[in-house]
C-alpha positions as CSV (number, residue, x, y, z in Angstrom):
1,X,-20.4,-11.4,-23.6
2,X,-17.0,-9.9,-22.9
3,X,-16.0,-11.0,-19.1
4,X,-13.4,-8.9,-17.6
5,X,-13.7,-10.9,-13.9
6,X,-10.0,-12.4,-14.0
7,X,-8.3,-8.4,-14.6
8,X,-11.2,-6.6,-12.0
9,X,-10.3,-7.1,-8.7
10,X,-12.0,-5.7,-5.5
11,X,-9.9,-2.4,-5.6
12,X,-8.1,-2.0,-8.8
13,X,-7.9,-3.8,-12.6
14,X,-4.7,-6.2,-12.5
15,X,-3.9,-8.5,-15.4
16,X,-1.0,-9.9,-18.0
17,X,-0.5,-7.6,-21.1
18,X,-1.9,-8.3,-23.6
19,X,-3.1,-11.3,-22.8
20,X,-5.8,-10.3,-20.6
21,X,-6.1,-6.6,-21.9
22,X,-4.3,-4.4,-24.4
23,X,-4.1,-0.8,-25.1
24,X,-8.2,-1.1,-27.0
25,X,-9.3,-2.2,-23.5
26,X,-7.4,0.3,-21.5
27,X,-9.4,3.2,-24.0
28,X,-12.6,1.9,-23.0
29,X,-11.4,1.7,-19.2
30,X,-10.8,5.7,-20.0
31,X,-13.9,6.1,-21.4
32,X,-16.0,4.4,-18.6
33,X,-13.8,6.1,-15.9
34,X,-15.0,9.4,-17.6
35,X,-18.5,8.5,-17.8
36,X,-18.8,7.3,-14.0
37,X,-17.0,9.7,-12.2
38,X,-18.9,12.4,-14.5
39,X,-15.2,14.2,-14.8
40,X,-14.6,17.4,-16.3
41,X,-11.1,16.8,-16.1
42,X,-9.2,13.6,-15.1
43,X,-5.2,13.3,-14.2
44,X,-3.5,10.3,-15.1
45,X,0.5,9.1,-14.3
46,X,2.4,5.3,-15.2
47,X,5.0,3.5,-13.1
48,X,8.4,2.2,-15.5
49,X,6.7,-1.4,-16.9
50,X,6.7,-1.6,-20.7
51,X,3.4,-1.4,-21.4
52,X,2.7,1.7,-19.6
53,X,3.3,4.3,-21.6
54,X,0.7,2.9,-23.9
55,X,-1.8,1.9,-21.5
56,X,-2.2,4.8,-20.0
57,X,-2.6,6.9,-23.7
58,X,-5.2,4.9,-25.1
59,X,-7.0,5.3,-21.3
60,X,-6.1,9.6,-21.9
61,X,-7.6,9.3,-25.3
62,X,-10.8,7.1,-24.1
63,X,-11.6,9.9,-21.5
64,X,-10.8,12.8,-23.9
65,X,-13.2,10.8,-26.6
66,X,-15.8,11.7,-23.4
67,X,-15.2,15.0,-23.1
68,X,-13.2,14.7,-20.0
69,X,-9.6,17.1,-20.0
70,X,-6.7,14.6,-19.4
71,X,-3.6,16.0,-17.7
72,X,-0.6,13.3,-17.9
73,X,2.2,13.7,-15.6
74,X,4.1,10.6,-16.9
75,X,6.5,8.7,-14.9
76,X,5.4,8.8,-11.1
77,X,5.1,6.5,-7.9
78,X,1.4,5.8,-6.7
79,X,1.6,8.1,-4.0
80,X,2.3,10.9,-6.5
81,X,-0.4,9.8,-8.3
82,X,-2.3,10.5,-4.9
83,X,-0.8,13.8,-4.7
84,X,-1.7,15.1,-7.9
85,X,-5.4,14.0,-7.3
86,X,-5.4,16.0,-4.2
87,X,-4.1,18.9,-4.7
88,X,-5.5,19.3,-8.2
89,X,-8.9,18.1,-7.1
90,X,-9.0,15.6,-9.7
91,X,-10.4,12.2,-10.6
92,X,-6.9,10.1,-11.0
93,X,-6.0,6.8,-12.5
94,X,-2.7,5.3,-12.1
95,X,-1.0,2.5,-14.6
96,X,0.7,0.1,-12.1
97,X,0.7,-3.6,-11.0
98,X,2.7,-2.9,-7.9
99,X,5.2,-5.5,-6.7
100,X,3.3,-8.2,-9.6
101,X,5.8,-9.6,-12.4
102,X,6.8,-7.4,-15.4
103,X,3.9,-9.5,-17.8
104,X,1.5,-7.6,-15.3
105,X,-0.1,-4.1,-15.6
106,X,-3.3,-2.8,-13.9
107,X,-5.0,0.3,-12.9
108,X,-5.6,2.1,-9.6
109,X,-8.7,4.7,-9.6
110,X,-9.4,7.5,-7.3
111,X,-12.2,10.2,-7.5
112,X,-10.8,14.0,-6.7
113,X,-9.2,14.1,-3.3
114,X,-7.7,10.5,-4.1
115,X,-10.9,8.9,-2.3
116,X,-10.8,5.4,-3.5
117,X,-12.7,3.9,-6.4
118,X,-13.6,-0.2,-5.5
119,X,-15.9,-2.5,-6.2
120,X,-18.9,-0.5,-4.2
121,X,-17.5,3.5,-5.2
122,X,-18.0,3.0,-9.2
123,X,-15.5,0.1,-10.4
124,X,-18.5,-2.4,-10.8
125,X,-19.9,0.4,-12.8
126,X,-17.1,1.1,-14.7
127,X,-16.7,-2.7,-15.5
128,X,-20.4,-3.0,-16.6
129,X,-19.7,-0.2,-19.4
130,X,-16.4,-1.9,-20.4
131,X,-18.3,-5.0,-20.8
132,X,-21.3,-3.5,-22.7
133,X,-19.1,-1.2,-25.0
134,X,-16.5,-4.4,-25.8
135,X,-19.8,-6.0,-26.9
136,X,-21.6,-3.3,-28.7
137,X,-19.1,-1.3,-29.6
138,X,-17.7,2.1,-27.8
139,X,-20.0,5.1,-28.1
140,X,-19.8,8.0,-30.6
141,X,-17.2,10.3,-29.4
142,X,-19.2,13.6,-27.8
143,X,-19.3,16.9,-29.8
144,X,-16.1,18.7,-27.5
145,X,-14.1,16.2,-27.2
146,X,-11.3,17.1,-24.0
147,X,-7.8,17.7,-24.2
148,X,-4.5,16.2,-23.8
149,X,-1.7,17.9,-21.9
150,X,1.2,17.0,-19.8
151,X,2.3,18.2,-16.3
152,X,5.4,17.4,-14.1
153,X,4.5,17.2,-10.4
154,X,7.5,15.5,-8.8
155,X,8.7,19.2,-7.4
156,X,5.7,19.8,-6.2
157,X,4.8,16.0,-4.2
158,X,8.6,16.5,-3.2
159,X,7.7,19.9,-1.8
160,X,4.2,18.9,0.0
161,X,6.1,16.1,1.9
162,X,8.6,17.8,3.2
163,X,6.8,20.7,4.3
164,X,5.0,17.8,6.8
165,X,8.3,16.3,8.7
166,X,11.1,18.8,8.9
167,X,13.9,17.1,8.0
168,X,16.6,19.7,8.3
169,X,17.8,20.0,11.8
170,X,18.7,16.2,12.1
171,X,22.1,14.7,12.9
172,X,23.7,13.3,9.2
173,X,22.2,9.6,8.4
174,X,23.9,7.0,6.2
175,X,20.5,5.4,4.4
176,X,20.6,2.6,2.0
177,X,18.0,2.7,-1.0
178,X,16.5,-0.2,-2.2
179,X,14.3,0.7,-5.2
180,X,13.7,-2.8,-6.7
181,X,14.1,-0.9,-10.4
182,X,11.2,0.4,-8.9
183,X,9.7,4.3,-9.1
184,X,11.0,4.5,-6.0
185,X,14.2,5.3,-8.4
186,X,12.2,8.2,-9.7
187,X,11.1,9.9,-6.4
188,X,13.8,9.4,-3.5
189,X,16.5,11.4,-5.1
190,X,14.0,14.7,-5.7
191,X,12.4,14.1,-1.8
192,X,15.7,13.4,-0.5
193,X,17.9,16.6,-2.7
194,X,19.7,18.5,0.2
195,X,19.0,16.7,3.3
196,X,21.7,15.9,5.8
197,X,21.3,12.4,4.6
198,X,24.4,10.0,2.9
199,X,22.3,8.4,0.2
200,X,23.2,5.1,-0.9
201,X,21.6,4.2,-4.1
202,X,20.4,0.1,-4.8
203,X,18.9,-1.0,-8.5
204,X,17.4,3.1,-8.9
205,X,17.7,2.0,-13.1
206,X,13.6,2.1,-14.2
207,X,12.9,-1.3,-14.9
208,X,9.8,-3.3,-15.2
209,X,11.7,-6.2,-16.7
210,X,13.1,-6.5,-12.6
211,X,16.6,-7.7,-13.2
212,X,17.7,-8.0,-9.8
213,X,14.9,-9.1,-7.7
214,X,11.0,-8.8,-7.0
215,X,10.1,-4.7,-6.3
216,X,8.2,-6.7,-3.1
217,X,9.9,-6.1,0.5
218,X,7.6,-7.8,2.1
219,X,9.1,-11.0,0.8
220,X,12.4,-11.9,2.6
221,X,13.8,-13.1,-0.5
222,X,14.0,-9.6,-1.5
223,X,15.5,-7.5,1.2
224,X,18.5,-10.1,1.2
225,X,20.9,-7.5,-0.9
226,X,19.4,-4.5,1.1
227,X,20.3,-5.9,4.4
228,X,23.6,-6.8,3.1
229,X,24.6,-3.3,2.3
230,X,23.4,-2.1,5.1
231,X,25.7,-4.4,7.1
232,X,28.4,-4.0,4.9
233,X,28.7,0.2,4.9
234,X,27.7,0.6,8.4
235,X,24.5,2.5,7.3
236,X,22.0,3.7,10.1
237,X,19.2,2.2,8.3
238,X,17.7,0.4,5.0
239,X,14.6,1.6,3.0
240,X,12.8,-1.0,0.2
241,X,10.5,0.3,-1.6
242,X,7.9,-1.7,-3.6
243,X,7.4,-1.3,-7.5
244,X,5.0,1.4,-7.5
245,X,6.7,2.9,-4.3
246,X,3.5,3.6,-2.4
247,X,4.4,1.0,0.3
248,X,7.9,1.2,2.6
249,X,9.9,-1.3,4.1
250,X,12.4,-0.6,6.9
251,X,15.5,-2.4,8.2
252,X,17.9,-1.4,11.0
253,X,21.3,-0.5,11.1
254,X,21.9,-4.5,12.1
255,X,20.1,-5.4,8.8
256,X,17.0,-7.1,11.0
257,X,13.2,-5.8,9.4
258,X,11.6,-3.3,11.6
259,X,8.1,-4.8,11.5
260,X,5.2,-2.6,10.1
261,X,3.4,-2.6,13.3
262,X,6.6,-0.9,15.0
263,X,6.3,1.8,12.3
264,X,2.8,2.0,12.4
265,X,3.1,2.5,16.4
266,X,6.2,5.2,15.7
267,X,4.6,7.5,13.1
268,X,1.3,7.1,15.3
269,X,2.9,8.3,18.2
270,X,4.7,10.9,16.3
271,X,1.6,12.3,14.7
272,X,-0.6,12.2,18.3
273,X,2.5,14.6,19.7
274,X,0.9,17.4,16.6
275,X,-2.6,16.5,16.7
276,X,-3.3,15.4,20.9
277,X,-6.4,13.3,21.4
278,X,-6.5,12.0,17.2
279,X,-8.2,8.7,15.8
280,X,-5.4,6.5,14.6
281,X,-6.6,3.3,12.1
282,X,-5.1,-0.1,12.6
283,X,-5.6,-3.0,11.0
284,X,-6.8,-6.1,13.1
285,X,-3.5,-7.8,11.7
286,X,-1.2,-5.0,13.2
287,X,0.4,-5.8,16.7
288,X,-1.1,-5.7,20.0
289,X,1.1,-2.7,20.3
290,X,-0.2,-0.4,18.4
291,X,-3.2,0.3,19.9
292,X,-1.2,0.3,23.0
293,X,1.3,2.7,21.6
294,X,-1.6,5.0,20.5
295,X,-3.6,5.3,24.2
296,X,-0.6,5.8,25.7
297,X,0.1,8.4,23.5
298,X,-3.8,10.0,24.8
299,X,-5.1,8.7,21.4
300,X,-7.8,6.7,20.2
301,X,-7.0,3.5,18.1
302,X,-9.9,2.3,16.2
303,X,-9.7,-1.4,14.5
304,X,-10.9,-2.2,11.2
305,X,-10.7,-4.7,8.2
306,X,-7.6,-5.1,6.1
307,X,-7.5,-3.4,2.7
308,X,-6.7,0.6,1.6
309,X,-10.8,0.8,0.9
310,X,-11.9,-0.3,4.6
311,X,-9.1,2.0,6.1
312,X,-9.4,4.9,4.0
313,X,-13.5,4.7,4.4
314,X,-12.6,4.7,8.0
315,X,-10.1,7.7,8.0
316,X,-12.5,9.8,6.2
317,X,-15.6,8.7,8.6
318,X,-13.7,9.4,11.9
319,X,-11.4,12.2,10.7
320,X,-8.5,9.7,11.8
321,X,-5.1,11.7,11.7
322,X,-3.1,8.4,10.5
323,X,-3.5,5.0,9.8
324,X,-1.3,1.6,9.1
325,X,-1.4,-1.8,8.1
326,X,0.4,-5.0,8.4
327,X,1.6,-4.8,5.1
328,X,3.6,-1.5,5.2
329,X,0.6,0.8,3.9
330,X,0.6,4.1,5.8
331,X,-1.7,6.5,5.7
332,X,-2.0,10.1,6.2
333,X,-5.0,12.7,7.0
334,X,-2.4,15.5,5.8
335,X,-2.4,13.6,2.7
336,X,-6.2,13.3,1.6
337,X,-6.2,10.0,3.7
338,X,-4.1,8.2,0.9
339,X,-1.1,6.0,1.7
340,X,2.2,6.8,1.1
341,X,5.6,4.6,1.9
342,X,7.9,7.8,1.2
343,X,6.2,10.1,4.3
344,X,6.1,7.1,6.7
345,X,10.0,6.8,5.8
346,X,10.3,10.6,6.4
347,X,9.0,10.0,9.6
348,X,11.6,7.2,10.6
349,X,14.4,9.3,9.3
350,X,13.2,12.4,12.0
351,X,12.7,9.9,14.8
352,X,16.0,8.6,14.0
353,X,18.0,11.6,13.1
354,X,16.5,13.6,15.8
355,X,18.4,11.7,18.6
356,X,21.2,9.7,19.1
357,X,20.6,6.0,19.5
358,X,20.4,3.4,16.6
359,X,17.1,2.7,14.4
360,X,17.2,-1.5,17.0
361,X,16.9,0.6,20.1
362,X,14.5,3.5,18.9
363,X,12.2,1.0,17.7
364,X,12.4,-1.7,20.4
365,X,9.8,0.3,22.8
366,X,6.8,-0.5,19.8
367,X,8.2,-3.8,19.1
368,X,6.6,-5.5,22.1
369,X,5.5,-9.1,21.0
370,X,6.6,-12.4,19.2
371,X,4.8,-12.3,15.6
372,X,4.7,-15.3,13.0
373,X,4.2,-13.1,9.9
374,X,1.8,-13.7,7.1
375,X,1.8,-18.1,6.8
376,X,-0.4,-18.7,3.2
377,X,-1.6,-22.2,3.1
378,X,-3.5,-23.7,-0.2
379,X,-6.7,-25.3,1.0
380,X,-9.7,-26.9,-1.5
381,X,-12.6,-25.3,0.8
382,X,-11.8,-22.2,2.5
383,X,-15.0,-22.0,3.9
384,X,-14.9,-25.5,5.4
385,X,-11.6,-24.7,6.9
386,X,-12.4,-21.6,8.9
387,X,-15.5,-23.4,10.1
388,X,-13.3,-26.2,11.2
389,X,-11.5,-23.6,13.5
390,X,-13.9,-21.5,14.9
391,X,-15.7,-25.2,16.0
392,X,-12.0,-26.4,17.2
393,X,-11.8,-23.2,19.7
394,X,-15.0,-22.1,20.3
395,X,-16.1,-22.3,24.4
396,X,-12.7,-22.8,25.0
397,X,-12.3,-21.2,28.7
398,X,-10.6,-17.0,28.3
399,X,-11.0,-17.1,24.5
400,X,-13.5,-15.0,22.2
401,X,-13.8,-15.5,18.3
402,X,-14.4,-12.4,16.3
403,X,-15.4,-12.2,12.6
404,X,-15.1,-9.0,11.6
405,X,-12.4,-10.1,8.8
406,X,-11.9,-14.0,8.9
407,X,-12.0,-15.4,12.2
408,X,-9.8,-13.2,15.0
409,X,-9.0,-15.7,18.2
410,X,-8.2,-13.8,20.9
411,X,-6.7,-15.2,25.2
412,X,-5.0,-13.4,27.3
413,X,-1.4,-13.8,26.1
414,X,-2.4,-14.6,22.0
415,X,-4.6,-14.0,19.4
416,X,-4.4,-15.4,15.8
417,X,-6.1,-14.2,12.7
418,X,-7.3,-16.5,9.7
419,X,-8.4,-14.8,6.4
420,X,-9.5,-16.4,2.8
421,X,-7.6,-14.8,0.4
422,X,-10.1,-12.9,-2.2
423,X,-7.9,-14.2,-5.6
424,X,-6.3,-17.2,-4.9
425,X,-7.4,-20.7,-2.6
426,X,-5.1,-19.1,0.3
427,X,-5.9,-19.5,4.3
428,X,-3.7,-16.4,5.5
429,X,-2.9,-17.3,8.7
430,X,-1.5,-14.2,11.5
431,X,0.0,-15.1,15.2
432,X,1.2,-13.1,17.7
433,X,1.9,-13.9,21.4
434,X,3.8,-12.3,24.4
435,X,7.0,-15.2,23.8
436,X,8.1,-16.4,21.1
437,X,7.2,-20.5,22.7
438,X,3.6,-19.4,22.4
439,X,3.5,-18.2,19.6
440,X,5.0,-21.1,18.0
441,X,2.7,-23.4,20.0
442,X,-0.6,-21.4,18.6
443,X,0.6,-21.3,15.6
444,X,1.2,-24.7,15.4
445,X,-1.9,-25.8,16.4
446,X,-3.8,-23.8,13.9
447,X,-2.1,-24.5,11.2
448,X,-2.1,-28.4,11.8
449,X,-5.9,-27.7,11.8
450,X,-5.9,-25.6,8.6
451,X,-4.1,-27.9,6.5
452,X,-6.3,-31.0,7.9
C-alpha cells in the first residue's frame, strides 16, 4: 500500500520533487482536496520553485476531474494565498515549501475563510484517499467536470492591507528588502507602490534555485547581508522575508534582530489602541513581555501551544484580535485569523514612521528580558530526556512544571521551555531570564542535562 507518511506532515504535505511525489501525486492531492472539503469551487496560487507551476496544474486538473471550479492566481506569497481564500470564500491550496531547499515542494490547505486544514480538519482524510486512489487507481472523472480559470489578486491583497495600517502620513523611511529570491520579490514592490518609503531592494530575482542564501531569517546565517546594508546605507530598518513570504523578520537601524516577541508585543499594543479590552494569542515560547505588554495595554493575553493550527483554533474560539509566535508568524483577526509577515511589517513601518526616534529605541520598551533563542539538540530518546528533566527540577522550592507543549519550567526570574521536535530527533530547548548571567546559567544546566 502506497504510504505517503514521510511528505504528510501535521499541517501541510512537504517533500523532495519527484522523489517523494510528482505532478501524478499532486492530481490526486487535487482530487481528494475536492472530495473532503465538498468544494464547489477551489482557489489555488504557487510560490517561484521549479516545480510549481506543474504541481499546482495537475492539483487544478485533479479537483476540476471532481467537479470542483479551480481559479489559479499563479505566482503569489502564502499570505496572498490566505487573502484570496477569504475574501473569495474559498477552499485554497497553496504550492510552497517555505524556507525548505529548492529539491523541496509541498502544499498548504485551507477551507474558505483560510481556516486551516491539519491533521484533525481533513488532511488525514485527504491522505487516506490519496493512499486508496494510488492503490486502486483514481476514480472516474464526474459527469460536469469544473473549470479552469486564472485570476490576479496581488492589487487587490495590496489594497486590503493597506486599507488596515495607514501608511501615508508617516515621516519618509529608508527600508532595506531582503527577499531571499523569495515571493517576497513579488509582493513588496505592489504593497509598498507610493508610500513615503526609500525602498532598497536585496535578491527580489524569483528564485527557487536560492543563489544567495537560505529564504529563512530566522537563521542568523542569513540576515548577515541584510544587516550589512542596513549598516552600510544608514537605512532606518531591515525586513527578511522567508521563501513563501508569510513570515517577517525585522532588524534595526544598527543591524541588531528585533526579536519576534518585541514585534509580537508592538503590533499587540498597536491593535489593543483600535480594539480596547481584545484577546491577543501568544505562544508559550514568546517573552515574558508580551503578555505584560498586552495587560498593560487593558488586554487579555491568552497562552497556547506552538504551531499556526493551535493559534489559529484559538483566534477563532476567543475572537482574539491578533496573535504571534516565536518564530515570526503574526496573525491577524482583520485577516480571517491567517498569518501574514507583510501586515506585521506594515505595522513596524507606522510605529516607526509615526514618530521620530530609531526602530533600537522604539522597540526597547517590549524587549524586556535576556533570551537564548531556539538551541536544537539530537537526542536517541526524546521521551527519556524530557522525563529526565521534569525528575531533575521537580519539588525544587518557587518552581512549577507545566506540560501543556513539552515541559515549561517556570521561578521567579526564569522559565525554560523543552519541546520534541515532531519530524526530526530534536530537543528544542527555549530560555529566557531577567539578565543575561541567568539565563546562561539555566540554560546551561538544562542543556548539560539534555544532552546526558
Amino acid at each position: 500500500m502506497t504510504d505517503l507518511s514521510q511528505i504528510v506532515k501535521a499541517y501541510d504535505v512537504r517533500g523532495v520533487v519527484p522523489t517523494q511525489w510528482d505532478e501524478p501525486l499532486a492530481e490526486l492531492f487535487g482530487a481528494a482536496f475536492a472530495e473532503v472539503t465538498a468544494a464547489d469551487a477551489i482557489v489555488i496560487g504557487h510560490d517561484m520553485r521549479p516545480s510549481s507551476p506543474g504541481l499546482s496544474g495537475a492539483f487544478a486538473r485533479g479537483a476540476a476531474a471532481r467537479g470542483a471550479d479551480v481559479t489559479e492566481i499563479g505566482l503569489c506569497s502564502t499570505d496572498e494565498l490566505y487573502f484570496a481564500s477569504g475574501s473569495l470564500g474559498l477552499p485554497g491550496a497553496m504550492f510552497t515549501a517555505s524556507h525548505n531547499p529548492a529539491q523541496y515542494n509541498g502544499i498548504k490547505m485551507c477551507r474558505a475563510g483560510a481556516a486551516p486544514v491539519g491533521q484533525d480538519t481533513g488532511l488525514a482524510d485527504i491522505r487516506a484517499l490519496v493512499e486508496r486512489w494510488s492503490d486502486e487507481g483514481a476514480p472516474e472523472p464526474v459527469a460536469e467536470p469544473g473549470t479552469i480559470t486564472q485570476r490576479d489578486v496581488l492589487d487587490d491583497y495590496a489594497a486590503h492591507l493597506r486599507g488596515l495600517v495607514d501608511l501615508g502620513g508617516i515621516r519618509p523611511l529608508k527600508v532595506v528588502v531582503d527577499a531571499g529570491n523569495g515571493m517576497g520579490g513579488h509582493t513588496v514592490p505592489t504593497v509598498f507602490e507610493g508610500l513615503p518609503l526609500e525602498l532598497d531592494a536585496m535578491y527580489f530575482e524569483l528564485d527557487g534555485s536560492f543563489p544567495h542564501h537560505e529564504a529563512n531569517p530566522l537563521d542568523p546565517k542569513n540576515i548577515v547581508d541584510l544587516q550589512a546594508r542596513v549598516r552600510e546605507t544608514g537605512a532606518d530598518l531591515g525586513l527578511a522575508f522567508d521563501g513563501d513570504a508569510d513570515r517577517c523578520f525585522v532588524v534595526d537601524e544598527n543591524g541588531d534582530p528585533v526579536s519576534p516577541s518585541a514585534i509580537t508585543a508592538l503590533v499587540a499594543a498597536r491593535e489593543l489602541a483600535k480594539h480596547p479590552g481584545g484577546t491577543v494569542i501568544h505562544n508559550l515560547i514568546t517573552s515574558w513581555s508580551v503578555p505584560e505588554v498586552v495587560k498593560e495595554n487593558d488586554g487579555k493575553p491568552v497562552r497556547t501551544r506552538v504551531g499556526h493550527s493551535f493559534i489559529k483554533e484559538e483566534m477563532a474560539r476567543t475572537g482574539a484580535i491578533f496573535g504571534g509566535e516565536h518564530s515570526a508568524h503574526y496573525y491577524f483577526r482583520d485577516f480571517w485569523n491567517a498569518d501574514t509577515g507583510m501586515l506585521a511589517a506594515m505595522h513596524v513601518l507606522a510605529a516607526l514612521g509615526g514618530q521620530q526616534g530609531p526602530l533600537s529605541q522604539l522597540v526597547a520598551q517590549y524587549d524586556r528580558y535576556a533570551a537564548s533563542g531556539e538551541i536544537n539538540s539530537t537526542v536517541d530518546d526524546q521521551t527519556g530526556r524530557l522525563a529526565a528533566i521534569k525528575a531533575a527540577y521537580e519539588g525544587r522550592d518557587g518552581v512549577t512544571l507545566d506540560e501543556l507543549d513539552g515541559l515549561t519550567v517556570t521561578a521567579d526570574n526564569w522559565w525554560f521551555n523543552v519541546r520534541a521536535s515532531n519530524t526530526e530527533p530534536l530537543l528544542r530547548l527555549n530560555v529566557e531570564a531577567r539578565d543575561t548571567a541567568t539565563a546562561d546559567r539555566v540554560r546551561d544546566e538544562a542543556l548539560a542535562i539534555i544532552r546526558g
